[in-house]
mmJSON file of the N, C-alpha and C atoms, coordinates in Angstrom:
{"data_MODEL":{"atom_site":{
"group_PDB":["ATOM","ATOM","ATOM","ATOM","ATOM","ATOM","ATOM","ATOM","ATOM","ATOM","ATOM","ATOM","ATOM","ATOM","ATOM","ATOM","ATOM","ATOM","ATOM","ATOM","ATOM","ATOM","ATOM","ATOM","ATOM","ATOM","ATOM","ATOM","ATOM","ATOM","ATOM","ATOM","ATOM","ATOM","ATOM","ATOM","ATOM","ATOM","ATOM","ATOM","ATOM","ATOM","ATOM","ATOM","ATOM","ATOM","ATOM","ATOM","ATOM","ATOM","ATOM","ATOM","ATOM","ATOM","ATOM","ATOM","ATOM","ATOM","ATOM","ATOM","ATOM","ATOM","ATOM","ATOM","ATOM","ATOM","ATOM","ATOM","ATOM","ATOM","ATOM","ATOM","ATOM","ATOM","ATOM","ATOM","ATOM","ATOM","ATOM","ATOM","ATOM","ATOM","ATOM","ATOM","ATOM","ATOM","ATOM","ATOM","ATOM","ATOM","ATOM","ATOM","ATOM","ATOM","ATOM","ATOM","ATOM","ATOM","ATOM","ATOM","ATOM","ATOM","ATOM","ATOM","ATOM","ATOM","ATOM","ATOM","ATOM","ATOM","ATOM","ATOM","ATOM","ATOM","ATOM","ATOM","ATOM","ATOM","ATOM","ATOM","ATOM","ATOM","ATOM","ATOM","ATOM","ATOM","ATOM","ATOM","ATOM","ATOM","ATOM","ATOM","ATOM","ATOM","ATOM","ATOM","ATOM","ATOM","ATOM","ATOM","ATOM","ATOM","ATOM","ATOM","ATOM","ATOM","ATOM","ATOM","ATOM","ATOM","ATOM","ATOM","ATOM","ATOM","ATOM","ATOM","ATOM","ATOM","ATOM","ATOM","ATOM","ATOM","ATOM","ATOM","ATOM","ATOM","ATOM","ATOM","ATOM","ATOM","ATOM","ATOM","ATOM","ATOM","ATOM","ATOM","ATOM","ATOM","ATOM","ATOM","ATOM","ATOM","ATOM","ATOM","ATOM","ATOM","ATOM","ATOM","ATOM","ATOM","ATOM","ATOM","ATOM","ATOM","ATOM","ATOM","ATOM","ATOM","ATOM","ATOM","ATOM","ATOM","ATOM","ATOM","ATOM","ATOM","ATOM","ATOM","ATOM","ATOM","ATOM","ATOM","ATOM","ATOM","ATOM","ATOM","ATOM","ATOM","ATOM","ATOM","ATOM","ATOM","ATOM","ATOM","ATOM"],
"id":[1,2,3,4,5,6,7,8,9,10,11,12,13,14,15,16,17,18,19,20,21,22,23,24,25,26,27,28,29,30,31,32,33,34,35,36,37,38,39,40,41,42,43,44,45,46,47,48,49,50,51,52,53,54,55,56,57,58,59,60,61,62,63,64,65,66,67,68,69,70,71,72,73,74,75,76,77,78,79,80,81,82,83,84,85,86,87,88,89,90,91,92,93,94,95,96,97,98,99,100,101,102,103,104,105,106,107,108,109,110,111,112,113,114,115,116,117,118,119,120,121,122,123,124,125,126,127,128,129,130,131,132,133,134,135,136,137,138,139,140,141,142,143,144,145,146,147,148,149,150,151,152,153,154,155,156,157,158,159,160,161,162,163,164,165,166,167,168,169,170,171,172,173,174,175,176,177,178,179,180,181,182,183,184,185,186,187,188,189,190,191,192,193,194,195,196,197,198,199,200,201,202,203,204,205,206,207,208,209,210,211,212,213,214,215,216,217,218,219,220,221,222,223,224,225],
"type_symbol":["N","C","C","N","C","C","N","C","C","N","C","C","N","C","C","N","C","C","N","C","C","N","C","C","N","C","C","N","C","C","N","C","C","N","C","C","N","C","C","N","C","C","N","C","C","N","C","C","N","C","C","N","C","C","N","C","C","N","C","C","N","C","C","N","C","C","N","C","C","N","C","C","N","C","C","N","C","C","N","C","C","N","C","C","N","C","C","N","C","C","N","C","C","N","C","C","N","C","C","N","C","C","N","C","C","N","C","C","N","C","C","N","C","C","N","C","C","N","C","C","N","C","C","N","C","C","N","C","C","N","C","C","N","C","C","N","C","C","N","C","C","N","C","C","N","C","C","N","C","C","N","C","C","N","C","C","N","C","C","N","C","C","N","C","C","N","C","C","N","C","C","N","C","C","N","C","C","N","C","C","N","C","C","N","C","C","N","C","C","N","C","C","N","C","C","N","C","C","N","C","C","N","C","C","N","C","C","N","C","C","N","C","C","N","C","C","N","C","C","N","C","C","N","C","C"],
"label_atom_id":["N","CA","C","N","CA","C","N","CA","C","N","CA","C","N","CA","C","N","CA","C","N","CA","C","N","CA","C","N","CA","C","N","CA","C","N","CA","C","N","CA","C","N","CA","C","N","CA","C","N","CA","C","N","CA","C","N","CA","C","N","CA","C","N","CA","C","N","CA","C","N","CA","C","N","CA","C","N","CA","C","N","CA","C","N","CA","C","N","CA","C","N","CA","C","N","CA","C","N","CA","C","N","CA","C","N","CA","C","N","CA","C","N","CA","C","N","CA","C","N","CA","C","N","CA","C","N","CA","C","N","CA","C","N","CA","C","N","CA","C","N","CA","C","N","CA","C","N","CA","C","N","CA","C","N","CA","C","N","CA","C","N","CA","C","N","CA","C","N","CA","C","N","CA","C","N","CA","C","N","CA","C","N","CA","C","N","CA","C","N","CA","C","N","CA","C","N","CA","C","N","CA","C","N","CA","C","N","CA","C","N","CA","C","N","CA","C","N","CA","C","N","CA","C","N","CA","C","N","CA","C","N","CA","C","N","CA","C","N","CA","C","N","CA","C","N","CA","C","N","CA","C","N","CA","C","N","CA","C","N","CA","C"],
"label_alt_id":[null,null,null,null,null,null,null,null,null,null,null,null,null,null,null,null,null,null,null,null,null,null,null,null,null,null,null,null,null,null,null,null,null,null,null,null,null,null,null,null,null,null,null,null,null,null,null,null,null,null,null,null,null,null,null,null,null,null,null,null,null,null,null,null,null,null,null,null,null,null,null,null,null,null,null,null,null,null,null,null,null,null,null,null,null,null,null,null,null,null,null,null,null,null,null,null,null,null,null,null,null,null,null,null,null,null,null,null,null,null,null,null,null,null,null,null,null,null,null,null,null,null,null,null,null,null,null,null,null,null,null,null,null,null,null,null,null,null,null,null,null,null,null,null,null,null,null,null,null,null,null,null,null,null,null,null,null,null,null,null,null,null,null,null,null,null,null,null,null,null,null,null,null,null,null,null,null,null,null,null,null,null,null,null,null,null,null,null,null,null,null,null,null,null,null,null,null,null,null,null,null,null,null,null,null,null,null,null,null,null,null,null,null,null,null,null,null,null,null,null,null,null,null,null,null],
"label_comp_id":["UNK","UNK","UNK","UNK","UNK","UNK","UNK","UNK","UNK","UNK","UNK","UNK","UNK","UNK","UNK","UNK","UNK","UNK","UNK","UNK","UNK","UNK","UNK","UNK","UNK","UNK","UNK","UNK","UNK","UNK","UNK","UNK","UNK","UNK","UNK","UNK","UNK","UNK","UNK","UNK","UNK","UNK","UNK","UNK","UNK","UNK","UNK","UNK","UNK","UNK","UNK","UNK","UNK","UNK","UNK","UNK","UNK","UNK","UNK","UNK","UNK","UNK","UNK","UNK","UNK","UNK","UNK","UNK","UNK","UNK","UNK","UNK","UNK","UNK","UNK","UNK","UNK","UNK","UNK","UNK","UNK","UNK","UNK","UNK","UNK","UNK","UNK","UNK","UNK","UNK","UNK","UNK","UNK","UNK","UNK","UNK","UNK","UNK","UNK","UNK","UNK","UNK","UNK","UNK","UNK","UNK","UNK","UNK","UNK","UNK","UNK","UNK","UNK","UNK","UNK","UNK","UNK","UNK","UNK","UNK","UNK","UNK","UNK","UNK","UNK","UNK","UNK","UNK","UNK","UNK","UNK","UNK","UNK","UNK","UNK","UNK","UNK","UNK","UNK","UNK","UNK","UNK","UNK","UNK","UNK","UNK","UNK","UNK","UNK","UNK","UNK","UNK","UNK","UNK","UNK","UNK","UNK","UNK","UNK","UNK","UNK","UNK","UNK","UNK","UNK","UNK","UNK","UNK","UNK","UNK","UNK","UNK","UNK","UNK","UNK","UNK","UNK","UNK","UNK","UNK","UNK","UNK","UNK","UNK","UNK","UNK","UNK","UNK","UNK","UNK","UNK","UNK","UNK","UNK","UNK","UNK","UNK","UNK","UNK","UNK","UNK","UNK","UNK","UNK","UNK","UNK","UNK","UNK","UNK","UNK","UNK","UNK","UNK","UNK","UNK","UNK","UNK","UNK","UNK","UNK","UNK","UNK","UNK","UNK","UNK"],
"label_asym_id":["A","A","A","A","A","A","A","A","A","A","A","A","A","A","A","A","A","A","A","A","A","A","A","A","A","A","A","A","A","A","A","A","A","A","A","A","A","A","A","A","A","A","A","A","A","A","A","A","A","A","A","A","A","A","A","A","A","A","A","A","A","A","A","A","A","A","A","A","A","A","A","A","A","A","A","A","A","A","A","A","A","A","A","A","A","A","A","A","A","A","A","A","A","A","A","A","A","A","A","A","A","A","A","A","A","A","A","A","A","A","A","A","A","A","A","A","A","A","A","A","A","A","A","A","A","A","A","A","A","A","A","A","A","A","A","A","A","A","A","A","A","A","A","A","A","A","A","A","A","A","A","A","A","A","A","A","A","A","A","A","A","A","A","A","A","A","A","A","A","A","A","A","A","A","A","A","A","A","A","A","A","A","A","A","A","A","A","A","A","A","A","A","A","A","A","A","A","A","A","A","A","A","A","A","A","A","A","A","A","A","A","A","A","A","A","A","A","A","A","A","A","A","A","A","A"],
"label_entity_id":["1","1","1","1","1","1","1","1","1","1","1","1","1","1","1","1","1","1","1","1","1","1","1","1","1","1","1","1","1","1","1","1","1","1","1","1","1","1","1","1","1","1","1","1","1","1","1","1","1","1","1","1","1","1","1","1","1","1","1","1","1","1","1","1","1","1","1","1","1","1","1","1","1","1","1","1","1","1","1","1","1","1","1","1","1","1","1","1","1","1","1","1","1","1","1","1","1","1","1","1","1","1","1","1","1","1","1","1","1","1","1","1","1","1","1","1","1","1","1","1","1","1","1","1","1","1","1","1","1","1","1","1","1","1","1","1","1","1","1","1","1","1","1","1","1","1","1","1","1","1","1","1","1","1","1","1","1","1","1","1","1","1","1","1","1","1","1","1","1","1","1","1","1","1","1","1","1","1","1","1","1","1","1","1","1","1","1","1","1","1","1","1","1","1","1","1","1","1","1","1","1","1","1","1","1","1","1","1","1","1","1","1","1","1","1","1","1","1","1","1","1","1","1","1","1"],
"label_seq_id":[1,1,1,2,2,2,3,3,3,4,4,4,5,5,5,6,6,6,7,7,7,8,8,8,9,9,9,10,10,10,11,11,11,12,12,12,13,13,13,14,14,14,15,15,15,16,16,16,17,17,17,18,18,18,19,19,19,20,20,20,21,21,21,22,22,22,23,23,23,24,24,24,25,25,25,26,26,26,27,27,27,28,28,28,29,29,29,30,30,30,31,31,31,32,32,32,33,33,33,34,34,34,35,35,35,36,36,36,37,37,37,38,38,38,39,39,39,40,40,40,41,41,41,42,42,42,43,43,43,44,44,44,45,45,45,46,46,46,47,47,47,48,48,48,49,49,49,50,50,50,51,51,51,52,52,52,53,53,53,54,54,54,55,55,55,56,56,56,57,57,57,58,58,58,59,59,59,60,60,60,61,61,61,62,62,62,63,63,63,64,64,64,65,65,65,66,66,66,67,67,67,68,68,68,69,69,69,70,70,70,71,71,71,72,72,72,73,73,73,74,74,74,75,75,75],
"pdbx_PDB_ins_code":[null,null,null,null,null,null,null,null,null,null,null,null,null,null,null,null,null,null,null,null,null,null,null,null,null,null,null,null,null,null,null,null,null,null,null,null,null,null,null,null,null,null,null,null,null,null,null,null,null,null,null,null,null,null,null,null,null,null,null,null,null,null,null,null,null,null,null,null,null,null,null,null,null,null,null,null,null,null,null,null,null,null,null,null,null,null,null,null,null,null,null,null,null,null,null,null,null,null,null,null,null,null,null,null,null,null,null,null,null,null,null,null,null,null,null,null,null,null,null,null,null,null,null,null,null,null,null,null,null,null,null,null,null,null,null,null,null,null,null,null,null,null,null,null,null,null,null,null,null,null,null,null,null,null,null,null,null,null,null,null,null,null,null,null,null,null,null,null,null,null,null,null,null,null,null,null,null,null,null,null,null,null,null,null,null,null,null,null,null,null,null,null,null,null,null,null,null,null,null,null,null,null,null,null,null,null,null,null,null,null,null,null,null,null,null,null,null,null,null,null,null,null,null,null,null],
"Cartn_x":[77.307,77.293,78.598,78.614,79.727,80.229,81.227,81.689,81.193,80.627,79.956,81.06,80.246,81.597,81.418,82.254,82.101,80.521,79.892,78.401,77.349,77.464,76.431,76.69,77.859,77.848,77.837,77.569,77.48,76.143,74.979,73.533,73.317,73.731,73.436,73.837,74.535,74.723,73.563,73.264,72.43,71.067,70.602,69.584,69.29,70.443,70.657,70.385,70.908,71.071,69.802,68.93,67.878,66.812,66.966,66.063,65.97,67.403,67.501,66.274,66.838,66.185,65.13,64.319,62.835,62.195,62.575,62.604,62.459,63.431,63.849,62.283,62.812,61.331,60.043,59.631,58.464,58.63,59.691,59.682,59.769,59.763,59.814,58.341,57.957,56.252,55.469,55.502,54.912,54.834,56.262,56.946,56.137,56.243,55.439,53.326,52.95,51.486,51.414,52.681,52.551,52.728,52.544,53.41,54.518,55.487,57.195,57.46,58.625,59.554,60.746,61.005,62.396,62.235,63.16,63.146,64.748,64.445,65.73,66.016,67.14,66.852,68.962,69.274,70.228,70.323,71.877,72.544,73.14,73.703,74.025,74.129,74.183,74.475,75.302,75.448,76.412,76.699,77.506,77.846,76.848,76.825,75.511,74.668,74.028,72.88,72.347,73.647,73.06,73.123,74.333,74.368,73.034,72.34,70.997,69.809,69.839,68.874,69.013,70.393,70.476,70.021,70.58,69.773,68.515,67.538,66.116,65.549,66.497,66.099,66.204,66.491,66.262,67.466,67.543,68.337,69.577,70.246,70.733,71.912,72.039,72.96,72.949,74.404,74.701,76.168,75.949,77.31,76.749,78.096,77.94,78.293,77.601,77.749,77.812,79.235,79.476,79.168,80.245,80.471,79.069,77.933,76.538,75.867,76.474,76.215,74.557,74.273,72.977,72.674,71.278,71.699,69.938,69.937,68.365,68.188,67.363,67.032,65.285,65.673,64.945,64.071,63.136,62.08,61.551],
"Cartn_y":[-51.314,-51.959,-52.713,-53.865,-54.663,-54.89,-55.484,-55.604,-57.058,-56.337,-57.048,-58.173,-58.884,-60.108,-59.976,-60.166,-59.754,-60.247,-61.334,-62.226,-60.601,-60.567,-59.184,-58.077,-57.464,-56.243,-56.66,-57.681,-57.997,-57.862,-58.457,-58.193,-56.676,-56.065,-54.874,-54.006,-54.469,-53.354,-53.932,-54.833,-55.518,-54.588,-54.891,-54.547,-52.655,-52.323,-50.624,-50.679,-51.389,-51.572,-51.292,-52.341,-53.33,-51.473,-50.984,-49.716,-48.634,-48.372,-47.506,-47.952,-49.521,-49.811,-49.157,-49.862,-49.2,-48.21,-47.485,-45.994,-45.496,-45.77,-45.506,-46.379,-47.189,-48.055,-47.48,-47.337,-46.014,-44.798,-44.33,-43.132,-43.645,-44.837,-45.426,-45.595,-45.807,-46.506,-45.226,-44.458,-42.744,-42.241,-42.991,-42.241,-42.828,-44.286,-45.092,-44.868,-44.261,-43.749,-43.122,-42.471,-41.006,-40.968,-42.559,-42.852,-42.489,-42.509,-42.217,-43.796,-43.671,-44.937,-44.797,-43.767,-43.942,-42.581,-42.834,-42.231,-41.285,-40.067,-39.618,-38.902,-38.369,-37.549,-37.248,-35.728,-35.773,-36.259,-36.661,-37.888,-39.269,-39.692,-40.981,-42.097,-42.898,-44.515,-45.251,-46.096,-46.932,-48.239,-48.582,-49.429,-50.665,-51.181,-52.381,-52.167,-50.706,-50.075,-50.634,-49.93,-50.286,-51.436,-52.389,-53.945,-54.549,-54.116,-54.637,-54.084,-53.072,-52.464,-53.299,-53.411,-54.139,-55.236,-56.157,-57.461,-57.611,-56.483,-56.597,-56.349,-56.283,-56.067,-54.245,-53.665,-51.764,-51.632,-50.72,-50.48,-48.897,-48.504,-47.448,-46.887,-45.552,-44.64,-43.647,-43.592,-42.39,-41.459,-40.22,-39.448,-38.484,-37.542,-35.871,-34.798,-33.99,-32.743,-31.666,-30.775,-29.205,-30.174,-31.102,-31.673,-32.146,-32.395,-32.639,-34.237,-34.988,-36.32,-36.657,-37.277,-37.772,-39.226,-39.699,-40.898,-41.546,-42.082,-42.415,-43.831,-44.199,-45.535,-46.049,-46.589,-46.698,-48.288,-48.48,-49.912,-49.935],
"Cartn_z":[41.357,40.057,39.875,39.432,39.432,37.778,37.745,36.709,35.571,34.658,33.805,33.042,32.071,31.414,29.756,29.132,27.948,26.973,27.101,26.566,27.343,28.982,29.386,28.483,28.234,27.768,26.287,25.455,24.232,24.036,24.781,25.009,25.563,26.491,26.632,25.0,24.482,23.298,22.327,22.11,21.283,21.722,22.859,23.155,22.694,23.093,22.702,21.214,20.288,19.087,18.316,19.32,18.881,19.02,20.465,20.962,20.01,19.661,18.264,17.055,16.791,15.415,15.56,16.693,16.561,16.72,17.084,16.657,15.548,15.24,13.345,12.654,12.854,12.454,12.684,13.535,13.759,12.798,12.698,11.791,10.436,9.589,8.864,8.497,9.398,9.03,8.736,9.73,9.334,8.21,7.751,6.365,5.019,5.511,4.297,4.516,5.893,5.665,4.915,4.933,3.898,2.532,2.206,1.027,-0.146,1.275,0.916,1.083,0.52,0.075,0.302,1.493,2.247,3.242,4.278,5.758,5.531,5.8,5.245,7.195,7.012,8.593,8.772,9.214,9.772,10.954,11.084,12.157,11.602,12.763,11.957,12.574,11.98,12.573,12.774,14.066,13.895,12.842,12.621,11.589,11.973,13.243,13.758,13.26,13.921,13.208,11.496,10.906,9.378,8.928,9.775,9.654,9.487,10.571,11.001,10.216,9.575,9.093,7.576,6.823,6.077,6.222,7.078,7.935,7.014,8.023,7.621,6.427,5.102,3.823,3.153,4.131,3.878,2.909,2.234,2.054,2.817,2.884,3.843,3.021,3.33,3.047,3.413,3.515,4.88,3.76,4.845,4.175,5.227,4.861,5.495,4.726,4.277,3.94,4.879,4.73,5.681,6.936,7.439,8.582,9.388,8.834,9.385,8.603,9.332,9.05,8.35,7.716,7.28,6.861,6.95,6.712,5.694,4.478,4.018,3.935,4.713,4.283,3.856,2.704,1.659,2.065,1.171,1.237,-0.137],
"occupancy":[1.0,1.0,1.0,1.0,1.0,1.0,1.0,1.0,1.0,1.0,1.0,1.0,1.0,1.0,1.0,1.0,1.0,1.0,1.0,1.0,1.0,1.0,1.0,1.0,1.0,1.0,1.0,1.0,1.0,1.0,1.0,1.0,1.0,1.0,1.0,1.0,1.0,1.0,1.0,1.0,1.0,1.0,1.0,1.0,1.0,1.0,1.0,1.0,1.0,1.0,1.0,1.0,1.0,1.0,1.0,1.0,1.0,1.0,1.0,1.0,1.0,1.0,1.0,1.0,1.0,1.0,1.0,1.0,1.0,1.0,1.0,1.0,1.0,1.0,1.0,1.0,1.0,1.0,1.0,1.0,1.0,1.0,1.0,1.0,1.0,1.0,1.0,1.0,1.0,1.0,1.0,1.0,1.0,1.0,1.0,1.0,1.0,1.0,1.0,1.0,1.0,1.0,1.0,1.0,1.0,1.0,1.0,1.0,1.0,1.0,1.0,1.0,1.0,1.0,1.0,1.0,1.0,1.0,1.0,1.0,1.0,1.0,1.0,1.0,1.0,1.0,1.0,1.0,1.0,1.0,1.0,1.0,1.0,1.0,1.0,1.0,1.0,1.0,1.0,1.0,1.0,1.0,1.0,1.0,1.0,1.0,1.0,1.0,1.0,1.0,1.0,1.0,1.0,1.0,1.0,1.0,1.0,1.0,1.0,1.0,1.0,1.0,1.0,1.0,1.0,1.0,1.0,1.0,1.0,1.0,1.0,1.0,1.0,1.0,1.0,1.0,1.0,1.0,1.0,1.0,1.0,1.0,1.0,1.0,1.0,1.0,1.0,1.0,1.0,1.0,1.0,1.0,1.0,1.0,1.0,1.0,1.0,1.0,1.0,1.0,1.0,1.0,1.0,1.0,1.0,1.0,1.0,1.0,1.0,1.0,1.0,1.0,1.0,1.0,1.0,1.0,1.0,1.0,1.0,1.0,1.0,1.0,1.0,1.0,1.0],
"B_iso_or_equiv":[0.0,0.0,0.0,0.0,0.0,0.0,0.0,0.0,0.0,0.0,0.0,0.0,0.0,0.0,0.0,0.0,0.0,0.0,0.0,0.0,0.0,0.0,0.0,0.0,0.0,0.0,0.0,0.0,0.0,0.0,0.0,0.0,0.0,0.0,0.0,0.0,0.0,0.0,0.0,0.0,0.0,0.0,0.0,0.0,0.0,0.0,0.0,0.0,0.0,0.0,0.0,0.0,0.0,0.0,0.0,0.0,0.0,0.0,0.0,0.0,0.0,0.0,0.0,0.0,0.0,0.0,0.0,0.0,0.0,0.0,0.0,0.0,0.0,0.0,0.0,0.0,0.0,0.0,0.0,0.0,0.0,0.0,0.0,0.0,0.0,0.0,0.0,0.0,0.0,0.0,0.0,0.0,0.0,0.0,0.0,0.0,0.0,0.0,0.0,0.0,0.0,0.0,0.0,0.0,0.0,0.0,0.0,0.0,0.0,0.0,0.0,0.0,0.0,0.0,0.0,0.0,0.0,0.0,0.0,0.0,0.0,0.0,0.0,0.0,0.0,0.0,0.0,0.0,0.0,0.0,0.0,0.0,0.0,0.0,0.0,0.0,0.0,0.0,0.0,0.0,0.0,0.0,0.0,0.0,0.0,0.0,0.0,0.0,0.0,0.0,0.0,0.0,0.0,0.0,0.0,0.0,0.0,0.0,0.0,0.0,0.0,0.0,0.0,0.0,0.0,0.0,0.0,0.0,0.0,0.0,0.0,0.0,0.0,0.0,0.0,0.0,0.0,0.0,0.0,0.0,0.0,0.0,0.0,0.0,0.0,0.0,0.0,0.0,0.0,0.0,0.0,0.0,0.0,0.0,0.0,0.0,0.0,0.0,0.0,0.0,0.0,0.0,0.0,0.0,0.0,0.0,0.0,0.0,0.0,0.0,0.0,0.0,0.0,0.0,0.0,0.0,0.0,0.0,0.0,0.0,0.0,0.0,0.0,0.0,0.0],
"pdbx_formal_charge":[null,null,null,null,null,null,null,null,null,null,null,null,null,null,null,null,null,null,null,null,null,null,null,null,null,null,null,null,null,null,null,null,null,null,null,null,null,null,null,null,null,null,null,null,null,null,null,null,null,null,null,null,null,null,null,null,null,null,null,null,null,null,null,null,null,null,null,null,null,null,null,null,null,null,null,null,null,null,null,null,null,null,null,null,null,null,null,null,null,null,null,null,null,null,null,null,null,null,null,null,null,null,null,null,null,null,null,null,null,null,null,null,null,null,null,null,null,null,null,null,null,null,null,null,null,null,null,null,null,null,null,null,null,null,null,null,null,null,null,null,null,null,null,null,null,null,null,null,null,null,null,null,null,null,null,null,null,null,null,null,null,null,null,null,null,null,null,null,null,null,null,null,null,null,null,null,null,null,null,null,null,null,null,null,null,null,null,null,null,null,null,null,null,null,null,null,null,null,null,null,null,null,null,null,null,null,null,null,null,null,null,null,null,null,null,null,null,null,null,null,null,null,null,null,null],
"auth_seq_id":[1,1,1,2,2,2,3,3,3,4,4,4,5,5,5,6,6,6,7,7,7,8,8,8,9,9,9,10,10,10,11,11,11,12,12,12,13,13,13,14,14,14,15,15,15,16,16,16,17,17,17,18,18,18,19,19,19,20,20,20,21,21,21,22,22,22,23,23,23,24,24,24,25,25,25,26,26,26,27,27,27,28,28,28,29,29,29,30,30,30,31,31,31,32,32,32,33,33,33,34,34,34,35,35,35,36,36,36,37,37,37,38,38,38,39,39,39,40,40,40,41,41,41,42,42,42,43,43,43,44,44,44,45,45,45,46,46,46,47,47,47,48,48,48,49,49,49,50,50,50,51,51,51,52,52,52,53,53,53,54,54,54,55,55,55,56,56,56,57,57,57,58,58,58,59,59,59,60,60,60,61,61,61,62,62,62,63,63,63,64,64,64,65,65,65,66,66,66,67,67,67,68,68,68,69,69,69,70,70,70,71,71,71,72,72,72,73,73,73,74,74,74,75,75,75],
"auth_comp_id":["UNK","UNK","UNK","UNK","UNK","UNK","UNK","UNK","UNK","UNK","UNK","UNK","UNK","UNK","UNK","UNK","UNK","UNK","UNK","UNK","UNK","UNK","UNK","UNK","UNK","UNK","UNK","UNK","UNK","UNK","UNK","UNK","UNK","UNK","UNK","UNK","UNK","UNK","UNK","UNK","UNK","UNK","UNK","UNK","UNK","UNK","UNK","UNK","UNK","UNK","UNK","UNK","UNK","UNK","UNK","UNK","UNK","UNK","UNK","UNK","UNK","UNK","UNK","UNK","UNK","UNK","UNK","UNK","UNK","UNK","UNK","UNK","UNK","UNK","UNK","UNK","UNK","UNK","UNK","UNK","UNK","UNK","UNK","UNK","UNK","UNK","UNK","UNK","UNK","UNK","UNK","UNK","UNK","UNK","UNK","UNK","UNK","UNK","UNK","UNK","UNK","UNK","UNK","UNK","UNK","UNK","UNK","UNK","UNK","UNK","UNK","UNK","UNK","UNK","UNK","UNK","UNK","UNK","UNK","UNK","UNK","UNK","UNK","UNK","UNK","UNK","UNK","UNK","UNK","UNK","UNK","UNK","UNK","UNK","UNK","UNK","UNK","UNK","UNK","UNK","UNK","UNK","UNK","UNK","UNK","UNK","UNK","UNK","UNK","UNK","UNK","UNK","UNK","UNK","UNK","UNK","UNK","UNK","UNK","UNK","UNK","UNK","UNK","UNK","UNK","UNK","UNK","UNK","UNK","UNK","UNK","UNK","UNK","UNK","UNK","UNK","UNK","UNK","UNK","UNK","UNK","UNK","UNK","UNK","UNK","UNK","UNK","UNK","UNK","UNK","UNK","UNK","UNK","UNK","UNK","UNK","UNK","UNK","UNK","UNK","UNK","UNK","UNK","UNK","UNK","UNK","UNK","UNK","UNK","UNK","UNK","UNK","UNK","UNK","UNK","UNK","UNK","UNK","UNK","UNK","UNK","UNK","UNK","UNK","UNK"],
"auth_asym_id":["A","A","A","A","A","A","A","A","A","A","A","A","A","A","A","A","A","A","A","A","A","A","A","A","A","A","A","A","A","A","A","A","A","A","A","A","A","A","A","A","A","A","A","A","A","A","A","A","A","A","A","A","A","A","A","A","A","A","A","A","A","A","A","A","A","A","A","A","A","A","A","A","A","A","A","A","A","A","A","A","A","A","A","A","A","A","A","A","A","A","A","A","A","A","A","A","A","A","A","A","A","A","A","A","A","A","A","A","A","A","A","A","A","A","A","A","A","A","A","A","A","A","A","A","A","A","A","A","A","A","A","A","A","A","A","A","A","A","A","A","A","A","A","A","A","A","A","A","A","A","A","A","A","A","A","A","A","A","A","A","A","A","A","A","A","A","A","A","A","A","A","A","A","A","A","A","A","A","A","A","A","A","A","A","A","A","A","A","A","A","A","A","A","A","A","A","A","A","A","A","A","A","A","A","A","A","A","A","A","A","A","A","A","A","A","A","A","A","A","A","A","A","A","A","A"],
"auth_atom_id":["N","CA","C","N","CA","C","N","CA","C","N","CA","C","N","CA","C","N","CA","C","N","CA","C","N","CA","C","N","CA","C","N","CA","C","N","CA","C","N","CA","C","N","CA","C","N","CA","C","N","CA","C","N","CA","C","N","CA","C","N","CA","C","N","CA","C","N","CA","C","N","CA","C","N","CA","C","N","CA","C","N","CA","C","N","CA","C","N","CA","C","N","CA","C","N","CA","C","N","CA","C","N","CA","C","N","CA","C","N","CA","C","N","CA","C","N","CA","C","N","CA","C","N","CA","C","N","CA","C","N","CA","C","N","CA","C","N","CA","C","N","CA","C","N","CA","C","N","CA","C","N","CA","C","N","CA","C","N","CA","C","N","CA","C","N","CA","C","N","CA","C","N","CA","C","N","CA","C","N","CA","C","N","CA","C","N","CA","C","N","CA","C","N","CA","C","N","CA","C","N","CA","C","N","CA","C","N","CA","C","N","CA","C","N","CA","C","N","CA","C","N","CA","C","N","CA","C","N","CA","C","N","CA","C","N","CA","C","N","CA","C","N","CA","C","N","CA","C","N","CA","C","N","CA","C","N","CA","C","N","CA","C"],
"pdbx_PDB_model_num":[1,1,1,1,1,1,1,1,1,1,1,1,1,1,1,1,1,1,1,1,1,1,1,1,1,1,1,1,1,1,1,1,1,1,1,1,1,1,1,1,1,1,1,1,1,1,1,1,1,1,1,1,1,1,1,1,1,1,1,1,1,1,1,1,1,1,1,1,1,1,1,1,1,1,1,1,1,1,1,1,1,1,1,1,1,1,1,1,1,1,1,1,1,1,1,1,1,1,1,1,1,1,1,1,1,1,1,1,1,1,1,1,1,1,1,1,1,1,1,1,1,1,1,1,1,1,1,1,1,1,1,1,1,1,1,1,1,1,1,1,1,1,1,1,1,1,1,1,1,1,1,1,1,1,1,1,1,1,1,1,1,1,1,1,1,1,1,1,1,1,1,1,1,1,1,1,1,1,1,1,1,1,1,1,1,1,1,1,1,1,1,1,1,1,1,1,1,1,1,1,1,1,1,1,1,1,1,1,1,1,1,1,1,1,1,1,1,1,1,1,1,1,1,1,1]
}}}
């Protein structure tokens, strides 16, 4: 494996970025069959992450209680 250039490893994180979203997004949609109006779940996100989730109109919020990160994002 050779050494990547800063534009490759800018797309490789994107793409990681992008793999997360949809995920989340899947658990999002489940959420709204169920007719909920936001995806709650311990863990947390990177700041891209919520950049992007904002991006797409969601709204997001995160914190931690007793050192156990959490994070809800809402529609």
């Amino acid at each position: 494996m050779g050494f990547k250039t800063a534009a490759e490893m800018r797309e490789i994180t994107q793409e990681s970025i992008m793999s997360d979203i949809e995920n989340i997004l899947q658990e999002m949609e489940s959420c709204a069959k169920q007719g909920k109006d936001q995806y709650a779940f311990e863990g947390s996100l990177t700041a891209m992450q919520k950049e992007k989730l904002k991006e797409l109109g969601y709204q997001v919020q995160t914190g931690q209680q007793y050192n156990v990160p959490w994070a809800i994002i809402s529609w």
